[in-house]
N, C-alpha and C positions, 0 to 999 in steps of 0.2 A: 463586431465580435472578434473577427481574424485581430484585427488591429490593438485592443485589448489582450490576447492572448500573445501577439508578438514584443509589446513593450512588458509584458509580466517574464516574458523568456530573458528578454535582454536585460531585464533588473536582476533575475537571476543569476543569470550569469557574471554580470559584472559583482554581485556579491559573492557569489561563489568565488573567484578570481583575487578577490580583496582579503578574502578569509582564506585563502591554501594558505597551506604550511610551507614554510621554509624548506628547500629542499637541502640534503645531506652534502649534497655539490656546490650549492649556492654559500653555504655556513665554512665549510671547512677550510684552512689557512689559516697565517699564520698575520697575529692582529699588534700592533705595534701601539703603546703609551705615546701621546703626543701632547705637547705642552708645558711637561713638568722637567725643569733644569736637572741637569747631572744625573736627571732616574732613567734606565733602562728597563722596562716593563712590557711584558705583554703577555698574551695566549696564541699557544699552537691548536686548532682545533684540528682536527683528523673525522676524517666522514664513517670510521666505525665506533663514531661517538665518545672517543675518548681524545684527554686534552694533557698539556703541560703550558704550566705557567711558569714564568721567570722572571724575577726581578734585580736587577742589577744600581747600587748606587754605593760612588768612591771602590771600595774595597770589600763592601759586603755584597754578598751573591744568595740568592736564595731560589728554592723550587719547588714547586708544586706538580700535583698528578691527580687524575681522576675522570672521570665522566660527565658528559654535556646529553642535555637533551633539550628541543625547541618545544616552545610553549605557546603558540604565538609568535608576536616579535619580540618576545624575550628566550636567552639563553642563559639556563640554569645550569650551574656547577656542581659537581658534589663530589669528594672524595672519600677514602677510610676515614674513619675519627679520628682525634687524637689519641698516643694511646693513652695519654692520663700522666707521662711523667716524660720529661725531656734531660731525667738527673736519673742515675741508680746508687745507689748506696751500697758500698765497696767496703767500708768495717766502719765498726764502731766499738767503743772502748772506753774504760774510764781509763784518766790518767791524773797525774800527781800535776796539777794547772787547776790556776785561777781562771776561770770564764769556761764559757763554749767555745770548744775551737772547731770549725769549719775548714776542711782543706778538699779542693777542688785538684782531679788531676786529669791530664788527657796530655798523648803525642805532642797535642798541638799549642805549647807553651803559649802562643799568641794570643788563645782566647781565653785562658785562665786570668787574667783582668777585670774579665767583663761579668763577672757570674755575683750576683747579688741575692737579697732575699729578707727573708722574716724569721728570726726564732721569740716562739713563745713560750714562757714557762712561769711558775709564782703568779698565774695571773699579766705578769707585762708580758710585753712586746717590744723588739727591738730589731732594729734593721742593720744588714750590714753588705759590703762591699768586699769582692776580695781586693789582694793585693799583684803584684806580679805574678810571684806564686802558687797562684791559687787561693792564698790565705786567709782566714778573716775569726778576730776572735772578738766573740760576745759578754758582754759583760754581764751577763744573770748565772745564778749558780745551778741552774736546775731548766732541762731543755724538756717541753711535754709535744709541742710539732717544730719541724723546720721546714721552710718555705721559699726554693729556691728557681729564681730564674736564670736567664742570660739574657745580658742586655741590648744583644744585635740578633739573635736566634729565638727566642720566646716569647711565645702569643698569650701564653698562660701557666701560672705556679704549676710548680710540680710540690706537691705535699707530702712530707714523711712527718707521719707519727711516730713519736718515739716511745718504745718498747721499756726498754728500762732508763728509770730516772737518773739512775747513777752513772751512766754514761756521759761523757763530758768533750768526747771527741769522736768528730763526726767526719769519715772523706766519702765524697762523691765523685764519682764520672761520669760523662756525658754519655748517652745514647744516640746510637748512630742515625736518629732521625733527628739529630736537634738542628735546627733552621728549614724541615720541611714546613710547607703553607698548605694547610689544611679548609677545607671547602662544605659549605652547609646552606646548602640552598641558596646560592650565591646568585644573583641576579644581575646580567648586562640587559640590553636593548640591542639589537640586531637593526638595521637601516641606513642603506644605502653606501654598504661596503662598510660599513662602520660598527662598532661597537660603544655602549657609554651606559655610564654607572658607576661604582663604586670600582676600588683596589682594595685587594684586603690588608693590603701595609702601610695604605696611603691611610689614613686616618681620618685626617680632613673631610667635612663633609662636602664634598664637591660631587662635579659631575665628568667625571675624566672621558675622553674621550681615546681609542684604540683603532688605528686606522689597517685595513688592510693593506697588505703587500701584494705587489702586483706579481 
């Protein structure tokens, strides 16, 4: 009977042992992207359970913020939402022009290049690109949404409904969150100093691997 009672402790125990939790000391650091050429990526985790992520590749830099918490041997992410539009809408205007005109403006002339999108109206649909500028003009006579991203900063359209039909030109500016990386139940694996799972810019369905720093 002893002998029975001492192997039910020890299975015990060693399940108890196999199942703890991750400790808040064990998790926290700063977990570095390995393997993927010319990308700089990884998580800083911090033991009062908030995190920053950063991705660096060529010239584009981006960042993320929010909160972790252990699940197991998995570590979930989560930050604010997004807040729904990464463009605001600065005037609008009818004017004496053929097409929709689109003008994109900000400081930062570099990334007025990059800013694309959708306008709908009469039923079509037609895509457009700006220019240096900011520029870009659509060829339908009548705009009913316009649907605009950036092409190194944006995870998802930002949508404007348009108000009146007679309106014919449209400028926007960016919001001072465009290029943050937004988090929704994000899921790593936690083992052996390591982290693996997904990126949320890496696309690709792989299994990226995050090594810690010593």
């Amino acid at each position: 009977m002893k002998k029975i009672c001492l192997v039910l402790l020890l299975a015990f125990s060693f399940t108890t042992k196999s199942n703890a939790q991750l400790t808040d000391q064990q998790i926290a650091g700063i977990y570095f992207l390995e393997g993927v050429m010319e990308v700089g990526s990884g998580f800083r985790l911090l033991e009062d359970h908030t995190f920053e992520f950063f991705f660096t590749y060529g010239g584009l830099d981006r960042t993320g913020q929010g909160t972790w918490k252990a699940a197991g041997n998995n570590i979930v992410f989560d930050s604010e939402p997004w807040p729904g539009a990464d463009f605001k809408i600065i005037r609008q205007d009818h004017k004496k022009q053929k097409g929709i005109v689109i003008q994109v403006t900000d400081k930062n002339t570099m990334l007025l290049a990059y800013a694309g999108g959708i306008v709908s109206g009469d039923g079509n649909k037609m895509e457009f690109q700006t220019d240096q500028q900011g520029n870009a003009i659509v060829n339908l006579q009548t705009a009913d949404t316009i649907s605009l991203y950036h092409q190194f900063y944006s995870d998802q359209l930002s949508v404007f409904p348009v108000q009146d039909k007679k309106h014919n030109y449209f400028e926007f500016a960016f919001m001072p969150h465009l290029g943050t990386v937004y988090f929704k139940n994000f899921i790593l694996e936690w083992k052996d100093q390591e982290l693996s799972g997904g990126n949320p810019l890496l696309k690709e369905e792989a299994a990226y691997h995050y090594k810690r720093s010593e």
